[in-house]
N, C-alpha and C positions, 0 to 999 in steps of 0.2 A: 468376500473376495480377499483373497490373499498374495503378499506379492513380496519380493526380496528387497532388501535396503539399496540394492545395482538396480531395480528395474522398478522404474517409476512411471512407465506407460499408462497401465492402467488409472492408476490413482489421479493422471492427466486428464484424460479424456473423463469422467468421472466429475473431479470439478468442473472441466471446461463444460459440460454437458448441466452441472446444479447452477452452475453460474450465468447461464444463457436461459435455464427455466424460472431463473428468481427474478432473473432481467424482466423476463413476461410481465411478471405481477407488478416489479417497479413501474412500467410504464402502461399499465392500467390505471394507475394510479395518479401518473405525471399530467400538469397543469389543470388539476382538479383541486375542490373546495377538500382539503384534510383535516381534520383537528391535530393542531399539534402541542406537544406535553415537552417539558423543557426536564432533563436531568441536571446531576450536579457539573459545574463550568456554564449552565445554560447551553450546555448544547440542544438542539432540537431532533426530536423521536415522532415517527407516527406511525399509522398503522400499514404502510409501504415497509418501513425498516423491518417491525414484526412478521410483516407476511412473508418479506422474502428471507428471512434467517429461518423463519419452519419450512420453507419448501427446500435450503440449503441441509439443514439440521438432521431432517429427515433423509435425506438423500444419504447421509455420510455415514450416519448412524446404520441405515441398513448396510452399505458398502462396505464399511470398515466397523465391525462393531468394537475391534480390542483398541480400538486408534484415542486420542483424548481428543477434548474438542477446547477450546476458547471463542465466545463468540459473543459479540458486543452486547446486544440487548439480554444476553444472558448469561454476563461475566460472575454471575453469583454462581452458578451452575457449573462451574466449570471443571474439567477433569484434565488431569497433564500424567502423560509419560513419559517419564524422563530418562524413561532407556529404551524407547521407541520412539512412536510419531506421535503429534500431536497439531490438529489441523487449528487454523487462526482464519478466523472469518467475522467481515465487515459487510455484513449484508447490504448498505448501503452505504456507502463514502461519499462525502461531499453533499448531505441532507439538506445546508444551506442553498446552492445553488439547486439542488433541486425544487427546493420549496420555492427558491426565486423565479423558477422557468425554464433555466439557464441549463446547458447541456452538460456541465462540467461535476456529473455523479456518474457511479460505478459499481459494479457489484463487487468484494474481491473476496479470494478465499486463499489460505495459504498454509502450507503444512512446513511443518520442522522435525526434524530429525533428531530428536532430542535438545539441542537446545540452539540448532542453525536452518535456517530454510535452506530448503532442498526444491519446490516447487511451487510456484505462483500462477493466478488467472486474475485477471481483473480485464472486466468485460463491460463495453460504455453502451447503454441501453440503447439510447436512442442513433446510433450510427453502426451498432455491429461488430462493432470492431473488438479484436479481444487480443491483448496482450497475455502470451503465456510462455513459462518456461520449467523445464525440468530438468535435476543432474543426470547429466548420459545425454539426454535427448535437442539438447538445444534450447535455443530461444525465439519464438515465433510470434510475426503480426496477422493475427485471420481477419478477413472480411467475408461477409456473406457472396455467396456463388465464386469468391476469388480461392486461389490457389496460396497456401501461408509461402510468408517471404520471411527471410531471417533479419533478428534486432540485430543491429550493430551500430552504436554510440560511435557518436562523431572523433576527430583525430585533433581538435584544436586544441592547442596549450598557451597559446597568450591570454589572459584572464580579461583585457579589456575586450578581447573580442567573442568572450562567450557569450551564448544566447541564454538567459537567465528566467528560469520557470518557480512562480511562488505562488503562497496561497491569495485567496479568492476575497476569505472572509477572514483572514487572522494574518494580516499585513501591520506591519510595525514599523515605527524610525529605524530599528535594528535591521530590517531590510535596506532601508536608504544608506546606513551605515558600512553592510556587507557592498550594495554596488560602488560606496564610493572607494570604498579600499583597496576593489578590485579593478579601479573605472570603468566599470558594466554600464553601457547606455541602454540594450535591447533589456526588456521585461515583457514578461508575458503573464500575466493571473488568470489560475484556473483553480477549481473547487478539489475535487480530489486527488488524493496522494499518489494513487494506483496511476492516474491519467498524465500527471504533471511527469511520474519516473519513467511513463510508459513512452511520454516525447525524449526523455534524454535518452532512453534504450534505444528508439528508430532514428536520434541525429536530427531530430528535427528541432530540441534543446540541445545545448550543452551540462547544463548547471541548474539543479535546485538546490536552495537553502530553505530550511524551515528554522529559523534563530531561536527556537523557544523548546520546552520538554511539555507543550501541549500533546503531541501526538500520542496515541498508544498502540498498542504492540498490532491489534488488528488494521493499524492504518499502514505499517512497514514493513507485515510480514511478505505477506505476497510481492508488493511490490520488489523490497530487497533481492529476494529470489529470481526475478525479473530481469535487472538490472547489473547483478552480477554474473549471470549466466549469457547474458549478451554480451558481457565483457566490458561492463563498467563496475562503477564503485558506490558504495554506502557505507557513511561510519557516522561520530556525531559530530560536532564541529572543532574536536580537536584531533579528530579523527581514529580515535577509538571504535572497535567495533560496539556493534549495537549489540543489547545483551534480552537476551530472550527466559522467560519460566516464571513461576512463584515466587523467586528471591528476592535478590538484591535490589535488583533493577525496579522494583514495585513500589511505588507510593500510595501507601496505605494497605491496612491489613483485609484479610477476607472478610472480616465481622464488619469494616467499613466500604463494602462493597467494590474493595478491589480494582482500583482506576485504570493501573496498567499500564502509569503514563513510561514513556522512552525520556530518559534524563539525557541532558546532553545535546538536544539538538539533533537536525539531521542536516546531511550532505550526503547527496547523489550526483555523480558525474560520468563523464565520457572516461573515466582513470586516468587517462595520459594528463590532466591538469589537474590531478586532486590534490595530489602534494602542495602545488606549490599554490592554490585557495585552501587548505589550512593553514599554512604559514600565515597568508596573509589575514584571514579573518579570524584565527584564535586570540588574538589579543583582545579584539571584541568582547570575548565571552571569557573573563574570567573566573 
């Protein structure tokens, strides 16, 4: 399949279509006995994460064969274009909550344009529901049998009245630190990154913070994409853009298996209050 750097249809429906097939196999899988195998940080891997990155893998690889790919369980493997596309996929987001029972995983897959996302899908298994967006095309909520309806991030800019979305399983004082700066009462925790940006895209958040550079690139690609194409914002918490590829931004080399982590933090918001939450929570993180 072939398609121009303006027309990114295809390459939509495409993920939106591998990401709703790998969805299948995640929840074949979901609150069933798994063995699971811990990588380096401990995060947790099984054989859900594997199955659905080859039903992903495969799918791109026929579709797009000159495309690169980065894709978690097989970040060794990975190939980048750095003057084309290059697809970023998290076969499963938020494995903790999935392994707990809990509905808050996702499938995500996400392409960049040499070194900026261009389009995002993150697709929550168990409800249907699929957050997707593409340059040219918009930004869209589907549900099954419904008609999509467009993201559009909320309008609020007083900081103590944002509605505040964080993680699940990687909560810190450094969160207590960000509401108290902001005087944020409302909290919400949920497991995935794609799920948690996907509530500040439809206004049903305002504001996530993730205070740390645990995340990596498969966990902000797609969603970023998402999020900024509905017409909000992502940078890191001094609000620098997030920085994408094999360089800089990389801790650790490819002989040491390539982590990928996103230095800096993240923040994702509605935009009309992103300024003035880095003002106030940059000091935090020097």
């Amino acid at each position: 399949m072939t398609f121009t750097a303006s027309d990114l249809k295809d390459p939509l429906e495409v993920a939106t279509r591998l990401a709703r097939e790998a969805s299948r196999v995640v929840l074949g899988h979901f609150q069933s006995s798994l063995e699971v195998q811990h990588k380096s940080g401990d995060e947790p891997v099984t054989r859900a994460d594997h199955e659905s990155e080859a039903v992903i893998l495969a799918g791109l690889r026929q579709a797009f064969p000159d495309h690169g790919i980065l894709s978690e369980e097989s970040a060794r493997e990975a190939t980048w274009r750095l003057d084309g596309f290059t697809w970023i996929v998290d076969p499963l987001d938020g494995t903790k909550d999935f392994l707990a029972g809990l509905q808050g995983f996702s499938v995500m897959i996400g392409l960049l344009e040499r070194d900026r996302p261009v389009l995002g899908v993150v697709h929550q298994p168990t409800t249907g529901i699929t957050y997707r967006a593409a340059r040219g095309h918009g930004a869209e909520l589907l549900r099954d049998g419904e008609l999509p309806t467009s993201l559009q991030p909320s309008t609020e800019t007083e900081p103590s009245r944002l509605r505040l979305v964080v993680s699940n399983s990687h909560r810190s004082e450094k969160t207590e630190q960000v509401k108290r700066a902001l005087g944020i009462e409302d909290e919400l925790r949920l497991g995935s990154v794609g799920l948690k940006v996907g509530l500040v895209a439809r206004a049903d958040r305002d504001l996530y913070v993730h205070p740390s550079s645990r995340c990596k690139l498969w966990d902000v690609c797609a969603p970023e994409a998402i999020i900024t194409i509905a017409g909000g914002k992502m940078t890191d918490l001094h609000g620098a853009p997030l920085r994408y590829g094999p360089g800089e931004n990389v801790d650790g080399g490819a002989g040491g298996g390539a982590p990928y982590f996103v230095q800096g933090g993240i923040v994702a918001s509605n935009r009309v209050c992103h300024d003035e939450v880095i003002r106030r929570i940059s000091p935090l993180f020097p």
